[in-house]
N, C-alpha and C positions, 0 to 999 in steps of 0.2 A: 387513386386517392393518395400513394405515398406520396408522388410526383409531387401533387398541389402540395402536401405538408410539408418538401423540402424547399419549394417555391415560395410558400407563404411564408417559412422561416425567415428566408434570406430576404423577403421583404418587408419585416417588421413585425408581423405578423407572429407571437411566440405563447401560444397557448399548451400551457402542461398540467399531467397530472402527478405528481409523486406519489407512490405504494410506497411507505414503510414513512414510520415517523421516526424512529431511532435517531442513531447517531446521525448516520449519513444520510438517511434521508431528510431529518428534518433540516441539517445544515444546509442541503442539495436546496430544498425551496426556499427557507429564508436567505439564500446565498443567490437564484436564481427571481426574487423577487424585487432585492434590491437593485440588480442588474437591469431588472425593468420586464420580464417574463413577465408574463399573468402564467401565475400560479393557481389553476381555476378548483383544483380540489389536490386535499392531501389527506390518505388513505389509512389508517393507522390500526393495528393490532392491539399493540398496549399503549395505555395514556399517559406513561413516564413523564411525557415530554410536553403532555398535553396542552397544558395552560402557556407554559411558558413560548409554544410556540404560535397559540391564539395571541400571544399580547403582539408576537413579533413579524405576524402576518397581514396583511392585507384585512380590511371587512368583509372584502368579495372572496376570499377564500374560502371553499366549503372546506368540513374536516367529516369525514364520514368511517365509522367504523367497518374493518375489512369484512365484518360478518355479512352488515347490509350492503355493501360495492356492490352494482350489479350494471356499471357501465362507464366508456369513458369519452365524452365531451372534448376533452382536448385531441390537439393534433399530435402532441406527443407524450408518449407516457413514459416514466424511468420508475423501475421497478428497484428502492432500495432496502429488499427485506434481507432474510439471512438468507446463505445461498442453497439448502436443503430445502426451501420455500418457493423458490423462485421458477422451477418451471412446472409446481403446481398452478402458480399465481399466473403465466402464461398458459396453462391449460383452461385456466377460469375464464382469463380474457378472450380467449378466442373464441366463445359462446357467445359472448355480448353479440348483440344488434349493432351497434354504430363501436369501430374499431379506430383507433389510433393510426396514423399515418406510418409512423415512426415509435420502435419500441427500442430501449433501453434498459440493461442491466448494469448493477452495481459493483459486481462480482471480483475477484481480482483475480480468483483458482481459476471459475467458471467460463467459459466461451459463450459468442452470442448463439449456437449452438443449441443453448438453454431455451432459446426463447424460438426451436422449430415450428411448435405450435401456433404462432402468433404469423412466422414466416410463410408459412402453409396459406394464410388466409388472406395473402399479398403486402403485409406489413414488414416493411425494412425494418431488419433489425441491427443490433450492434450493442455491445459493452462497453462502459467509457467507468474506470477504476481511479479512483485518485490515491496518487501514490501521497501520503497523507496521515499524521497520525493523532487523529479526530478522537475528542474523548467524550464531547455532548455538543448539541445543537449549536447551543448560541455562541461557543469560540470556533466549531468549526468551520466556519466562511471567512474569518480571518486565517485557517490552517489551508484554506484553499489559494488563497495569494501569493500565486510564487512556485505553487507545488504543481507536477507534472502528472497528466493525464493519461493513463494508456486506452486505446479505443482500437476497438477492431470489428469486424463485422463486414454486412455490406456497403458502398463505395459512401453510398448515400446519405447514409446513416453515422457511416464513419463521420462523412465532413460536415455535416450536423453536431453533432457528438463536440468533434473538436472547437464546433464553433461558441459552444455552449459553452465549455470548460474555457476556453481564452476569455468568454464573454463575463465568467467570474474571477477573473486578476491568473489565472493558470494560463500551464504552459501545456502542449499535447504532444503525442507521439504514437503512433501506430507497430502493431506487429500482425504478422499472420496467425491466424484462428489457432492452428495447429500447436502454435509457443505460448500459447496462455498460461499451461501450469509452470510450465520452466519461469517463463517469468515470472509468475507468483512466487515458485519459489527464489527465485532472483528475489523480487522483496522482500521478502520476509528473512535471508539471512541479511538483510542489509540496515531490516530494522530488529525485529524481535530476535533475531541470535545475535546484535550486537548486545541488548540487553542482555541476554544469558550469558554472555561471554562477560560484560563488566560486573553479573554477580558471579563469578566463579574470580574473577580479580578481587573483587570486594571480600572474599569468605578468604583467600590467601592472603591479602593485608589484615584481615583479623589476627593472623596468626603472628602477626609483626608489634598485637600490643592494642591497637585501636577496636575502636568499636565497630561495628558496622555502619553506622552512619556517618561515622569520621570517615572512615575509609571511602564512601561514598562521595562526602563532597572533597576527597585529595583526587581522588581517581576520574570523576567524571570531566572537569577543567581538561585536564590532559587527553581524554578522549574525544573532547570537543575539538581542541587542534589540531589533532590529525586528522579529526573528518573536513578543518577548518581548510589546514593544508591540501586536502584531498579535492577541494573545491575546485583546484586553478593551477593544481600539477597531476602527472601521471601517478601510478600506483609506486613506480619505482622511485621519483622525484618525492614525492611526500611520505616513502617507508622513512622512518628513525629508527633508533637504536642498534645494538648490538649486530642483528640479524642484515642493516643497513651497510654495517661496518667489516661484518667479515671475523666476529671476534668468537673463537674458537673457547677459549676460555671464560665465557660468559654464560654459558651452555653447560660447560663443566659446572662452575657455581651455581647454576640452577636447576640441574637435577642433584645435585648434594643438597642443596636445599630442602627440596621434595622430600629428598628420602629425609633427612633431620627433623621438620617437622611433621611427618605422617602424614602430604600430604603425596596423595599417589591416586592409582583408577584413572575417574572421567576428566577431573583436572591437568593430569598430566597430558593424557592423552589429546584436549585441546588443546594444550601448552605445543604438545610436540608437531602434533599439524599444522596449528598455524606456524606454527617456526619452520617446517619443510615451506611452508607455500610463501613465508616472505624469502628464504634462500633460492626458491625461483622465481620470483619477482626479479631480484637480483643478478640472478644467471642472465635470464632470457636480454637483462642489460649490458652483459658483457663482461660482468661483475665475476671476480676469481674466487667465488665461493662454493665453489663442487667438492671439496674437502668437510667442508662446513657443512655441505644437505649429506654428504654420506652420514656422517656422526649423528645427525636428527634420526637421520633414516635409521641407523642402528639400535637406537636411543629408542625409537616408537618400535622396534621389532621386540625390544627387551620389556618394555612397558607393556606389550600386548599380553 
């Protein structure tokens, strides 16, 4: 059965079921509908998203609440619930009568792992995670064009998975089962601890006179070009400032500052990490600033 589902795939043939109407999933089918999928049912817990995803669906789409699900029709299913959800909803599925070819999770922590139950029953599985920062339904198929996929699982499943994600304007990329959390958390300091890093800048430009929402839109522009720069050079080509430069005295003026204005703890202690990990940034380039990480390094042994 999986075989035919990856065979029918690649011939035209794209029959799915989405589980989760949320963010991602409902972006996942209205994003996979216009692509040209038959999207034959999407599966929903809460109706948040209800209407506004009957207006953006197909007629031939069924929408079935998760209570009454008790089967799945398509060749592939992608399961986009929360991820404490997820390998009860493959415990469910694997009771059905007629199974999926092909199963899929949403997950970014989770591995396809999650979905043994389903594997057990001869169904390929695999995780396909869009690295992606989706806030509701209807922009997020536009947050899919352009943004990268991570997919892992088995082989089959995998190149299904990726063909699915290219097939909505995305890019893909594979790792092994085993590096799923690391790369989760790979994303997540790349997106949500850059946010908590630019409000810990934000609450230290308060202290300079502005508001926090001045200090918002001074600080975010400049955050945008480095990640701008970050695009099309290495970590060490697009560092700036101080830390770039080697300047010892810059370092001194910023922890007198700390301590002048109270502000000190968890702020500093971000402050001083990142300023050790851009002076190796720098080293590992050749860059004569090993005077400069000792002084951090001292700097965060005093702060501790």
């Amino acid at each position: 059965m999986q075989n035919a589902a990856v065979e029918r795939y690649f011939t035209g043939v794209r029959s799915i079921t989405v589980i989760g109407g949320g963010r991602i999933g409902g972006s996942l089918a209205i994003a996979l509908s216009r692509a040209g999928h038959t999207v034959d049912e999407l599966v929903f817990r809460s109706d948040r998203y209800l209407n506004a995803l009957i207006k953006e669906l197909p007629l031939t789409t069924r929408f079935r609440p998760e209570r009454d699900w008790d089967s799945v029709e398509s060749d592939i299913a992608i399961i986009a619930s929360g991820d404490p959800e997820i390998s009860g909803i493959a415990e469910r599925m694997a009771r059905f009568d007629r199974l999926p070819g092909i199963a899929l999770h949403t997950s970014g922590s989770l591995s396809s792992a999650e979905l043994s139950p389903l594997a057990e029953k001869g169904v390929l599985t695999a995780s396909l995670h869009p690295l992606a920062a989706v806030s509701d339904p209807l922009t997020g198929p536009d947050r899919f064009r352009g943004a990268y996929f991570c997919a892992e699982g088995d082989d089959e499943a995998v190149r299904v998975a990726k063909a699915l994600a290219e097939d909505i304007g995305g890019h893909s990329f594979t790792i092994q089962t085993e590096a799923k959390s690391l790369y989760h958390a790979s994303a997540v300091m790349s997106a949500g601890h850059v946010v908590a890093l630019l409000d810990a800048a934000i609450e230290m430009m308060t202290r300079c006179g502005l508001t926090p929402e001045e200090a918002r839109q001074v600080l975010v522009p400049l955050a945008s070009g480095s990640l701008a720069n970050l695009s099309d050079r290495t970590p060490a080509a697009a560092l700036t400032g101080p830390y770039a430069r080697g300047d010892e005295g810059a370092l001194d003026r910023h922890l007198e500052a700390f301590s002048a204005s109270g502000i000190g703890g968890e702020i500093v202690s971000i402050y001083l990490a990142l300023a050790a990990r851009s002076a190796e940034i720098m080293l590992r380039e050749g860059h004569d600033v090993a005077e400069l990480r000792n002084r951090i390094l001292i700097a965060k042994r005093e702060a501790e």
